[in-house]
C-alpha positions as CSV (number, residue, x, y, z in Angstrom):
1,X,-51.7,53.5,-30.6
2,X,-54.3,54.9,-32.7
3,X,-56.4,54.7,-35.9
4,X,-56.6,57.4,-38.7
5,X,-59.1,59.6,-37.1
6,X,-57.4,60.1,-34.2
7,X,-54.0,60.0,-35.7
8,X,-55.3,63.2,-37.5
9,X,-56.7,64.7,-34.8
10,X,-53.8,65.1,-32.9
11,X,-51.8,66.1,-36.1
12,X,-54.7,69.0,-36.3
13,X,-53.7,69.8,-32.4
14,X,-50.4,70.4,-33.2
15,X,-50.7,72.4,-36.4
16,X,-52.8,74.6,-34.7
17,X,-50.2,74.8,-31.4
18,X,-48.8,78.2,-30.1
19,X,-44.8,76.9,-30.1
20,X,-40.9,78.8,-29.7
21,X,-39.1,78.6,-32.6
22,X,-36.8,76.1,-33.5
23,X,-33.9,78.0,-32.2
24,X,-35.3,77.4,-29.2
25,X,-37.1,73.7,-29.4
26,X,-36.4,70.8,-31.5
27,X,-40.1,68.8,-32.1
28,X,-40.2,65.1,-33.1
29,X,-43.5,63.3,-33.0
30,X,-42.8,59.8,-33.3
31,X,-46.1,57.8,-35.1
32,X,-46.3,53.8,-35.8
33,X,-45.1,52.9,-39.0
34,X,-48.3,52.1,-40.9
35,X,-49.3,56.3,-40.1
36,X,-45.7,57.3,-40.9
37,X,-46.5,58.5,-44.3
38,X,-49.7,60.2,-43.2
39,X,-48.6,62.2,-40.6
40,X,-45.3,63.7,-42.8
41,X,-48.0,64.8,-45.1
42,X,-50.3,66.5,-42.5
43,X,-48.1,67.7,-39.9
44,X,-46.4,71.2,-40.0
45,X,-43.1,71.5,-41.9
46,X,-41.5,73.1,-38.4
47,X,-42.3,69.4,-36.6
48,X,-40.5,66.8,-37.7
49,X,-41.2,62.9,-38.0
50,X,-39.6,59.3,-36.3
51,X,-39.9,55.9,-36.9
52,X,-40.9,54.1,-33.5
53,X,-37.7,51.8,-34.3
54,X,-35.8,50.1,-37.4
55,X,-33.8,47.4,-38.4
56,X,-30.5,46.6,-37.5
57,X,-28.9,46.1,-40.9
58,X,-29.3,46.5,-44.7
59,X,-33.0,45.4,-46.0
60,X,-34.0,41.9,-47.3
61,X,-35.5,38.9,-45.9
62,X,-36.4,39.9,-42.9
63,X,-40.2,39.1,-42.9
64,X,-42.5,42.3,-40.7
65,X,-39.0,44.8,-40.6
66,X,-38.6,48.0,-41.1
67,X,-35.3,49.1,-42.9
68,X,-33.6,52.2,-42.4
69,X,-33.5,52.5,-46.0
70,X,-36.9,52.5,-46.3
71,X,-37.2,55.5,-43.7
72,X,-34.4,57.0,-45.8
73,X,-36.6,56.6,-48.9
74,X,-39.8,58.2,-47.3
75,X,-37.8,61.4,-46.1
76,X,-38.8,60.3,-42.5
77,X,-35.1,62.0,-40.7
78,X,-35.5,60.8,-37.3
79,X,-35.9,57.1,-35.7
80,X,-36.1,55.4,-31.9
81,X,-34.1,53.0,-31.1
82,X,-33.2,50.9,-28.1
83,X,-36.9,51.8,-26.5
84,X,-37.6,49.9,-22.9
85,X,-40.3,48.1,-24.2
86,X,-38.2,46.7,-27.0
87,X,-35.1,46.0,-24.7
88,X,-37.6,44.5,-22.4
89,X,-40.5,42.9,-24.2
90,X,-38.5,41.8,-27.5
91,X,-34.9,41.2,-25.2
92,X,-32.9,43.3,-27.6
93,X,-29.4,43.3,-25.9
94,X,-27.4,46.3,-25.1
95,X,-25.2,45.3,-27.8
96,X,-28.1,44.7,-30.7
97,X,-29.0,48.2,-29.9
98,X,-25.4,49.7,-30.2
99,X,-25.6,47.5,-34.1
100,X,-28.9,49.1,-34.5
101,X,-28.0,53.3,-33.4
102,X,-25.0,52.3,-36.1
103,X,-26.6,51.3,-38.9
104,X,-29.5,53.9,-39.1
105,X,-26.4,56.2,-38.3
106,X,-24.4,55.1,-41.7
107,X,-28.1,55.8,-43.7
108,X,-28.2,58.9,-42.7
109,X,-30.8,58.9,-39.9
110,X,-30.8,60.7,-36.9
111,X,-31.0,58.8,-33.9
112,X,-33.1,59.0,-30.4
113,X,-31.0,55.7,-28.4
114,X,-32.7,55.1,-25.1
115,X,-31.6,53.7,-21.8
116,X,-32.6,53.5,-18.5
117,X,-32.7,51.2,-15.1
118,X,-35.8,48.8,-14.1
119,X,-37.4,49.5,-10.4
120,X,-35.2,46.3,-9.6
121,X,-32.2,47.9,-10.6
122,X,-32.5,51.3,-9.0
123,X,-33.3,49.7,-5.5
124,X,-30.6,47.6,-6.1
125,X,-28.1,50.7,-6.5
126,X,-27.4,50.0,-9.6
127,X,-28.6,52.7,-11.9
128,X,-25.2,54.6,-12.9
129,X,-23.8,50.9,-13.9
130,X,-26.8,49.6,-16.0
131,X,-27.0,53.3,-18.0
132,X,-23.2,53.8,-18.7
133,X,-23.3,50.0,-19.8
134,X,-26.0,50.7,-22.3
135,X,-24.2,53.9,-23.4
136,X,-21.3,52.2,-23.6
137,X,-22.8,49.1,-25.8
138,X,-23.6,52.5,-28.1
139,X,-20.4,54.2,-28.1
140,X,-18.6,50.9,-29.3
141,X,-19.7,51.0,-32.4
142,X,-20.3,54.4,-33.2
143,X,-17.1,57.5,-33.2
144,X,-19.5,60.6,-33.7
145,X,-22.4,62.1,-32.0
146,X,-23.5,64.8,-33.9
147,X,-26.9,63.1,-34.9
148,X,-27.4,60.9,-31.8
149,X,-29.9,62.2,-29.0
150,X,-29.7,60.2,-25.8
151,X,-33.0,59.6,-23.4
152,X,-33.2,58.6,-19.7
153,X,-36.1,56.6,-19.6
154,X,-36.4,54.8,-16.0
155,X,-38.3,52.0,-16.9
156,X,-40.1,52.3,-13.4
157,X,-41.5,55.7,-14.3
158,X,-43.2,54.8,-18.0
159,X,-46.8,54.6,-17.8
160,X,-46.8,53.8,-14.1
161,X,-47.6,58.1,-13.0
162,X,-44.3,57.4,-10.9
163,X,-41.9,60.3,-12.0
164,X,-37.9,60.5,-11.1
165,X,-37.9,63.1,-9.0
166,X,-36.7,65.9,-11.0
167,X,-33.4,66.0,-8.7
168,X,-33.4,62.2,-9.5
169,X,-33.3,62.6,-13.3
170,X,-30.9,65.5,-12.5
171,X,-28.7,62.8,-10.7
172,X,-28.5,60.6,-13.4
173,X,-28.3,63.0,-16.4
174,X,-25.2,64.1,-15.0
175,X,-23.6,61.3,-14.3
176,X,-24.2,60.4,-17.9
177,X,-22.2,63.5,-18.7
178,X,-19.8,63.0,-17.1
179,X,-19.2,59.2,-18.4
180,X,-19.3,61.0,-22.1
181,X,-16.5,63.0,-20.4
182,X,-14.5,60.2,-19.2
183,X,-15.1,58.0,-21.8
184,X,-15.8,59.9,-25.2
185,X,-14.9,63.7,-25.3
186,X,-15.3,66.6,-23.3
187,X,-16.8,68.3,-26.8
188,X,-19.8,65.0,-26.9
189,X,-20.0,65.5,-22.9
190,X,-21.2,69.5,-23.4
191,X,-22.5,69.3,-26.7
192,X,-24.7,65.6,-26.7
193,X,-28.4,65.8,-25.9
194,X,-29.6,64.3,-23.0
195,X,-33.4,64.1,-22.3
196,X,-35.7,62.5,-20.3
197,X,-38.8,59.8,-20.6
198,X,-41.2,58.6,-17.6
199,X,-44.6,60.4,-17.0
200,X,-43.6,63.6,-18.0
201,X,-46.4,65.4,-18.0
202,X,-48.1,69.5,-18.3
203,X,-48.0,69.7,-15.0
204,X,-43.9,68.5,-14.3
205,X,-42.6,69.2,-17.5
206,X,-41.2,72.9,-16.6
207,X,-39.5,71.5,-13.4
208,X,-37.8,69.1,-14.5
209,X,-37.0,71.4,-18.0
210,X,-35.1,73.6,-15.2
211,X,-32.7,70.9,-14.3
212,X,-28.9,71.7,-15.9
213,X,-28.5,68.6,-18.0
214,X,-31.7,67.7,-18.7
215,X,-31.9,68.9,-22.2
216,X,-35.3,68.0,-23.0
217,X,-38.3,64.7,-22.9
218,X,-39.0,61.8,-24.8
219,X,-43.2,61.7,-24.0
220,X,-45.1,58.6,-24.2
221,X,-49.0,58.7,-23.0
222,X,-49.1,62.6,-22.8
223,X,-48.1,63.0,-26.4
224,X,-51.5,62.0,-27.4
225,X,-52.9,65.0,-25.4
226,X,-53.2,68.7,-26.2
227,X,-51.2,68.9,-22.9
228,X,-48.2,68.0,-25.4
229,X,-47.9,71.5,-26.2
230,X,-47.5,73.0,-22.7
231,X,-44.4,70.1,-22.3
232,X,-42.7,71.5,-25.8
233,X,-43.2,75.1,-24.6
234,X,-41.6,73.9,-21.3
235,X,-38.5,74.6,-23.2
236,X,-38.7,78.4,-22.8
237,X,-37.6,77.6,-19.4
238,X,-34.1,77.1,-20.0
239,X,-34.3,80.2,-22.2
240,X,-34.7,82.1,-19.7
């Protein structure tokens, strides 16, 4: 999305937002790569920036990539990786994703690794299989968690206005917890991020914010919006 102006316009939007401090809420605005630059210049030093994705090993021939070492070089600390519309659209395989979460791992980047089930998949009952074998596809090739965030993202619920109920992305949050607890450590279990993706908007952000392991949001379309700020304030309610 976006061109210059507007890429600036929301950067202005958030300089100018009322926020907690970062004892409270961790902010990551996540621009393409051609505005990456731009928007670490612009943006306030208490926000920091991502790269939308990267590539899955050391730089060179690999004509229209991205290397982690080139995020590394612009001070850019954060990258996504495993997206739905990657997995989906471009078939990167659980396992590609797991090479790709370790590699921007060993450069120093922190990580945002998303899963999450299709509409197919979640009638079918299959949600807790598909998301542990994503997570697990991660955990293979990575031993420490410390600059990993996980998101949720059903893949039913991004850009459609369908939102997981927010007992249903309680449901699955947990059970992701407790697969980090029988399958990692009960220190990544309590201490890994888990947050949530799909249509989280102003309006359900504090709701679903409320839930126990639902530890914050990964927004798409309402990032673009002033509404933005009332979902990072929506972190006040676990504050209280």
């Amino acid at each position: 999305n976006g061109t210059t102006e507007e890429v600036k316009k929301i950067v202005t939007t958030l300089n100018e937002a009322k926020v907690p401090g970062e004892d409270v809420v961790e902010v990551v605005v996540s621009p393409p790569f051609v505005f990456l630059p731009l928007v670490k210049t612009l943006l306030r030093p208490d926000f920091h920036v991502a790269a939308q994705n990267c590539w899955v090993r050391k730089g060179g021939a690999y004509t229209g990539e991205v290397s982690a070492e080139m995020l590394v070089n612009l001070e850019i600390p954060w990258v996504i990786i495993g997206h739905s519309e990657r997995r989906q659209l471009l078939q990167e395989s659980n396992e590609f994703v797991g090479d790709k979460v370790a590699y921007a791992l060993s450069q120093g980047l922190k990580v945002i690794a998303c899963i999450g089930e299709t509409l197919e998949q979640r009638e079918a009952g299959t949600t807790t299989a598909v998301v542990s074998e994503q997570t697990k596809a991660i955990a293979a090739k990575i031993s420490n968690w410390d600059n990993v965030v996980l998101a949720y993202e059903p893949v039913w619920a991004i850009g459609t206005g369908k939102v997981a109920t927010p007992a249903q992305a309680q449901e699955v949050h947990a059970a992701l917890r407790k697969w980090f607890q029988d399958n990692v450590s009960a220190e990544v279990a309590a201490s890994v991020r888990i947050i949530y993706g799909g249509s989280v908007n102003g309006g359900n952000s504090k709701e679903l914010a409320g839930q126990a392991d639902v530890d914050g949001f990964l927004v798409g379309g309402a990032s673009l919006k002033p509404e933005f700020v009332d979902i990072i304030n929506a972190a006040t309610v676990k504050k209280n």
